[in-house]
ROVEX-964868 format. One record per residue (C-alpha): residue number from 1; y, z, x; chain. Coordinates in Angstrom, 2 decimals. Layout:
N
    i       py       pz       px  ch
  NUM        Y        Z        X   A
...
END
This chain:
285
    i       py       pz       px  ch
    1   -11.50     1.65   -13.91   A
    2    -8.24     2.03   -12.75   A
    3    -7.86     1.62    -9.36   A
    4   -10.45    -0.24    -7.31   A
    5    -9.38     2.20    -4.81   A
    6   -10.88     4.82    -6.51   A
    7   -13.95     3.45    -7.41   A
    8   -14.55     2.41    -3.72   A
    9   -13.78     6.08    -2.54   A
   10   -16.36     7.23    -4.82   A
   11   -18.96     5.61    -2.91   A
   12   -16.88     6.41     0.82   A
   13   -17.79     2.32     1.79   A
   14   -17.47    -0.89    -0.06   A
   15   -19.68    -3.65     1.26   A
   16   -17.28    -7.14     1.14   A
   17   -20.48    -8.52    -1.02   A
   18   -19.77    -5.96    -3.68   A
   19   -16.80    -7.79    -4.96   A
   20   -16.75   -10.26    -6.96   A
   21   -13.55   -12.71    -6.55   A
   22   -14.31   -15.04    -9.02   A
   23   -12.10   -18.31    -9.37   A
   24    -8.77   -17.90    -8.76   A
   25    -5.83   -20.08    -9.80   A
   26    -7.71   -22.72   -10.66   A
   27    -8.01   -23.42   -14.25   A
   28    -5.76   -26.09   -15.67   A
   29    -3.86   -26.32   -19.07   A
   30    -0.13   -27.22   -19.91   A
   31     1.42   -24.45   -20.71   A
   32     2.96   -22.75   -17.63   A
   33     7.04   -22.73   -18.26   A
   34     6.26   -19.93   -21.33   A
   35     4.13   -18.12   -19.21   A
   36     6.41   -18.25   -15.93   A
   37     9.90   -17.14   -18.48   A
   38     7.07   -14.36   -20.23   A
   39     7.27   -13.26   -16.65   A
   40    10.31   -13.07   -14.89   A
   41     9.41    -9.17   -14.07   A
   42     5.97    -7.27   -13.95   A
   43     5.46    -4.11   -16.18   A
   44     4.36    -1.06   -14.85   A
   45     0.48    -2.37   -16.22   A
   46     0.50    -5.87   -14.48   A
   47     1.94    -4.51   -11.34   A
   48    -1.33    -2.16   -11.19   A
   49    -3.05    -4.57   -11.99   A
   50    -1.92    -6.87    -9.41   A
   51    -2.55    -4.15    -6.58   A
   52    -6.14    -3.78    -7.83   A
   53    -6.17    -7.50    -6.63   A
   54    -5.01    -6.75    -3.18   A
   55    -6.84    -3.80    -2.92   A
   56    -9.97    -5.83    -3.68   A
   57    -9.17    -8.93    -1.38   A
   58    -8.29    -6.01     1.85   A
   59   -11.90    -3.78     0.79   A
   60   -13.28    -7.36     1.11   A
   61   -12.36    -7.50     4.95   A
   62   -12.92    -4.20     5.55   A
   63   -14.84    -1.21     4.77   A
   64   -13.41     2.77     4.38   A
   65   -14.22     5.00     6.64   A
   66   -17.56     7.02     6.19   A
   67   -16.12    10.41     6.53   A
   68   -15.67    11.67     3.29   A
   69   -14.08    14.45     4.15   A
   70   -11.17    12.70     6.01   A
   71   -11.18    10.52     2.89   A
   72   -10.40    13.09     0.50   A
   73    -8.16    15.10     2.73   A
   74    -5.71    11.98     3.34   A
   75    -6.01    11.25    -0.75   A
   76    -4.98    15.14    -1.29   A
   77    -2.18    14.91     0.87   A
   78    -0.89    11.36    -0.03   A
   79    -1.03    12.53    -3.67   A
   80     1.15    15.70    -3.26   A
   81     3.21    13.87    -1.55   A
   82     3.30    11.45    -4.45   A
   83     4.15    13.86    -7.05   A
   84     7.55    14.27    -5.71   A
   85     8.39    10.80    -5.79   A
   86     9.94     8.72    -9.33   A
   87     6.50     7.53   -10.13   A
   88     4.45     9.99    -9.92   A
   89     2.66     8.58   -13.11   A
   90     1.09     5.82   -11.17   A
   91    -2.78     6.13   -10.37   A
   92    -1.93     6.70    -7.00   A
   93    -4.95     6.92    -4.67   A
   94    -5.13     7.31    -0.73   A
   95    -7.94     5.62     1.65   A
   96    -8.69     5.79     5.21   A
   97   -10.32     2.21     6.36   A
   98   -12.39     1.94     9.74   A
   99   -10.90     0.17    12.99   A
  100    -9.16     1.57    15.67   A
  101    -5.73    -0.40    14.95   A
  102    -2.80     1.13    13.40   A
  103    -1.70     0.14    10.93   A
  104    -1.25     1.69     6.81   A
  105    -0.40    -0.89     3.80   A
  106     0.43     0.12     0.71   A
  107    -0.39    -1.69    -2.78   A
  108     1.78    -2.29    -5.89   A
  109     0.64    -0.12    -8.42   A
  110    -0.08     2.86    -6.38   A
  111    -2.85     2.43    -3.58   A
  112    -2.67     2.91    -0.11   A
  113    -4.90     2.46     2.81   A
  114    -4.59     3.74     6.37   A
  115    -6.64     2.83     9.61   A
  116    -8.31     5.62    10.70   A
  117    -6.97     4.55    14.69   A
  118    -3.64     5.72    12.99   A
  119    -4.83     9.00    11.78   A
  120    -6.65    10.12    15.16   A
  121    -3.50     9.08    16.69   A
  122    -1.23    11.62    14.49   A
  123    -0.66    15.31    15.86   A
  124     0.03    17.32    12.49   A
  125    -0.13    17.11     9.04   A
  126     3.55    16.97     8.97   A
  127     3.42    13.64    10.93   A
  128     0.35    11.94     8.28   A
  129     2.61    13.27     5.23   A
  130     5.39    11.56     7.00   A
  131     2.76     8.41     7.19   A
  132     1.74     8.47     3.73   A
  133     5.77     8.70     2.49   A
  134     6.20     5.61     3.72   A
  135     3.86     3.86     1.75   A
  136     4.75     5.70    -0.56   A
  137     8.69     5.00    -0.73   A
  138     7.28     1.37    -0.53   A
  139     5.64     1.66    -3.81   A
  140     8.57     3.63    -5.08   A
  141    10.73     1.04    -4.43   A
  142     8.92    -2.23    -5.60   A
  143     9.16    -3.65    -1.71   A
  144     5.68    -4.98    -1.71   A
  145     5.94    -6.51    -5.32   A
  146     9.29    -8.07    -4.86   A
  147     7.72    -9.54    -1.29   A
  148     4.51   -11.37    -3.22   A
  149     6.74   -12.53    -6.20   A
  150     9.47   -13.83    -4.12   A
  151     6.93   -15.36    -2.04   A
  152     4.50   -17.22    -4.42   A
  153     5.90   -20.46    -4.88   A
  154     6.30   -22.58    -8.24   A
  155     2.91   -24.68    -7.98   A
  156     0.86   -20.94    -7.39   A
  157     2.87   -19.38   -10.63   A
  158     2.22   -22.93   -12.56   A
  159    -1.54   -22.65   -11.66   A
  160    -1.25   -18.77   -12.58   A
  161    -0.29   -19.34   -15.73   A
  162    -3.14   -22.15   -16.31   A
  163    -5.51   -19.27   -15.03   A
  164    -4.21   -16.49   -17.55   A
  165    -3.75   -19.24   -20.30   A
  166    -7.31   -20.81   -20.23   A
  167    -8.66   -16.99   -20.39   A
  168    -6.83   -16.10   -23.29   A
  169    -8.43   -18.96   -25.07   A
  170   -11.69   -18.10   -23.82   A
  171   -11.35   -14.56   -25.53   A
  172   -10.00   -15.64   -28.58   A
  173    -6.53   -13.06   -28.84   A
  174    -5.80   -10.00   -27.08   A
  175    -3.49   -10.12   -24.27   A
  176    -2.10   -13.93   -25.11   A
  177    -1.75   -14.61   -21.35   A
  178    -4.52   -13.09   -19.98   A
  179    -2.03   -11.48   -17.79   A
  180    -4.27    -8.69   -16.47   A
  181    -6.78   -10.18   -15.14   A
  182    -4.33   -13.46   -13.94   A
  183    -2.30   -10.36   -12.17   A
  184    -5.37    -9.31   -10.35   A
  185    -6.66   -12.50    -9.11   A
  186    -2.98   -13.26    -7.86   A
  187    -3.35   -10.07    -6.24   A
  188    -7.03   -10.89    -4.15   A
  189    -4.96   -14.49    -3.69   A
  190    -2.09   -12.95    -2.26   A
  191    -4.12   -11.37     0.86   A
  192    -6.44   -14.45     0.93   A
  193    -3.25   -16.34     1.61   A
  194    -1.60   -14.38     4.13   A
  195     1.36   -13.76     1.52   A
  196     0.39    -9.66     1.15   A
  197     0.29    -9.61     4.99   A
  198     3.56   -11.18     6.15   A
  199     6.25    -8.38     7.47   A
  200     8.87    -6.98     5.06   A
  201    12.32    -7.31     5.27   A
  202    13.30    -5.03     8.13   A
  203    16.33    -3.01     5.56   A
  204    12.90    -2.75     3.50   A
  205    11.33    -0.82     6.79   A
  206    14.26     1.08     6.91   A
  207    14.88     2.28     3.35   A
  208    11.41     3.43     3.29   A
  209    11.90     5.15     6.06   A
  210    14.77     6.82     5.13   A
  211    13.17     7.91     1.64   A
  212     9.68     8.92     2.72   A
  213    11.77    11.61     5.23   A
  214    13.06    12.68     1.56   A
  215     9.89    12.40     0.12   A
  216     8.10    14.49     3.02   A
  217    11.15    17.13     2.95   A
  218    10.63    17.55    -0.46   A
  219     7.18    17.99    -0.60   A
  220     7.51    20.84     1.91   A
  221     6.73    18.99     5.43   A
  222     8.66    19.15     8.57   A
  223    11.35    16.72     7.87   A
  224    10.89    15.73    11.72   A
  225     7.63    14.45    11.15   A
  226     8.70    10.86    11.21   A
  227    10.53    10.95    14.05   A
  228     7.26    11.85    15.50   A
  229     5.07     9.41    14.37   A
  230     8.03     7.08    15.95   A
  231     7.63     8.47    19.46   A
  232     3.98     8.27    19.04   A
  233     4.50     4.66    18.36   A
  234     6.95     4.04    21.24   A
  235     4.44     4.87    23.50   A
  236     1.57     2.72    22.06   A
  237     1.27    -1.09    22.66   A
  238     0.02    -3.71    19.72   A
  239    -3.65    -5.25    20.31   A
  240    -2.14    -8.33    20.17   A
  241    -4.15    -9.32    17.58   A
  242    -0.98    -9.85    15.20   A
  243    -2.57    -6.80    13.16   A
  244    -0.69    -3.85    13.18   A
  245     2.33    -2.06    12.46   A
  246     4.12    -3.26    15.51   A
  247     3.85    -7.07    14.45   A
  248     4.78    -5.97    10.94   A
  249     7.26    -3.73    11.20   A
  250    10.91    -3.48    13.39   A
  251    10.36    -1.74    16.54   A
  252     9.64     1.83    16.84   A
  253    12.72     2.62    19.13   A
  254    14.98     0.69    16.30   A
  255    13.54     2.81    14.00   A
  256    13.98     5.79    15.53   A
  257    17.40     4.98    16.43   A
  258    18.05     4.78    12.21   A
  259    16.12     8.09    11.56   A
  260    18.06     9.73    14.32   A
  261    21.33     8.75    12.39   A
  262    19.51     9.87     8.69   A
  263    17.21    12.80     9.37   A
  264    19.80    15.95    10.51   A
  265    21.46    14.57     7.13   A
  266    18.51    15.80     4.85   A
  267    17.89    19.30     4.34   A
  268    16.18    21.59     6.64   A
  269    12.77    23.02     5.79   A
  270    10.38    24.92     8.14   A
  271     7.38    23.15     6.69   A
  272     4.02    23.79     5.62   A
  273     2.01    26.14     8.21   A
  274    -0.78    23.43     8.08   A
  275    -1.56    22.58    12.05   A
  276    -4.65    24.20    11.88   A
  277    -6.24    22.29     8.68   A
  278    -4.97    19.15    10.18   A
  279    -6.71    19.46    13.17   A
  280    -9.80    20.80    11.42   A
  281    -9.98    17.67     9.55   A
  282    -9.20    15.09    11.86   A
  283    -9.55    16.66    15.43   A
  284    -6.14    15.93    16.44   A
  285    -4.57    16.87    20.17   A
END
């Protein structure tokens, strides 16, 4: 399987039961400083691997959206918009989960999930490609990753590598860390923790930002697309419940203040004639 993502799409909702978490980080023997130098930086493998994980612990807490239309619409889009990025050999795959936040994460590795209160709030498909090439550029640019490595501390990496090394005992050779399925529990740990969760660095925000209005451009959407998903955010308030995009990410006017300096720099296009499927699809206003 190689994204949980798209084994959970397959069956449009995941019930939290389904998933089995396992024990995580919590097998002990003495051999952690070889496996913390053996991984000072993730291959492209482990880093899927490691998204599978978060993908797993976040389809835990919530469920996709029943639609399946809307679910493979989104995952269309997302993935063209994909292909025009410098990985577009990861398994990418593209989700819609239910709640009326909004809110989109995206996964090391190359999944991304999207509240479906964010979609109905969109007005084109211009604006959801612009959506989507965020998360995207996020991916693209190893933000998330860099976030969960820089945040686990020594004592979670020591009792990673106790996990991994106790497993490749258990199957007697193959990988001699047990890295895979060590990067995957890390992953489930990382949004059981809170660490997957906490806000990026706001120049993170930015520069994905900036490149998923490439991104978008170059996939043949309205270049201006993400300047209006910011003034649809500008005039939306936070639930207060500390989850969604406005406690995660810089305000929308600051935001919009940086596109307005980056966007007339890229390119015109006209964009794809594509109102009508959009609203087809999701109803839109």
């Amino acid at each position: 399987m190689r994204s949980v993502l798209t084994a959970a799409l397959l069956a449009v909702a995941l019930p939290a039961g389904a998933i089995d978490f396992g024990s995580i980080l919590n097998k002990g023997i003495e051999s952690t400083k070889k496996f913390q130098e053996a991984n000072k930086e993730f291959s492209t493998a482990d880093e899927i691997e490691l998204g599978n994980g978060v993908t797993a612990g976040l389809l835990g807490a919530v469920k996709l959206h029943s639609d399946a239309n809307l679910q493979r619409y989104v995952n269309r889009v997302g993935k063209w918009v994909a292909m025009h990025s410098a990985r577009a050999d990861l398994p990418w795959s593209f989700g819609v989960i239910e709640g009326g936040s909004i809110n989109a994460f995206a996964m090391p590795g190359g999944a991304v999930l999207v509240s479906h209160g964010l979609v109905q709030r969109l007005g084109s498909e211009s604006e959801l490609a612009a959506v989507l090439a965020h998360e995207v550029a996020h991916v693209v640019l190893k933000h998330q990753l860099k976030a969960i490595q820089s945040s686990l501390n020594s004592e979670a990496w020591a009792g990673l590598g106790k996990e991994a090394a106790g497993q490749a005992i258990g199957r007697r050779g193959g990988d001699a860390f047990g890295l895979k399925s060590a990067a995957a529990n890390a992953g489930v740990d990382a949004v059981k923790s809170g660490v997957f969760l906490r806000p990026l660095d706001r120049g993170m925000e930015y520069e994905a930002d900036r490149l998923g209005v490439v991104l978008a451009t170059r996939s043949g959407y309205d270049p201006y697309g993400m300047v209006a998903v910011m003034q649809m955010l500008m005039q939306e308030k936070g639930d207060g419940s500390g989850a969604d995009v406005f406690s995660t990410h810089p305000a929308p006017s600051d935001r919009m203040a940086e596109l307005e300096k980056f966007v007339p720099t890229v390119a015109k296009a006209s964009g794809q004639s594509v109102d009508a499927r959009f609203r087809q699809v999701v109803g839109g206003r």
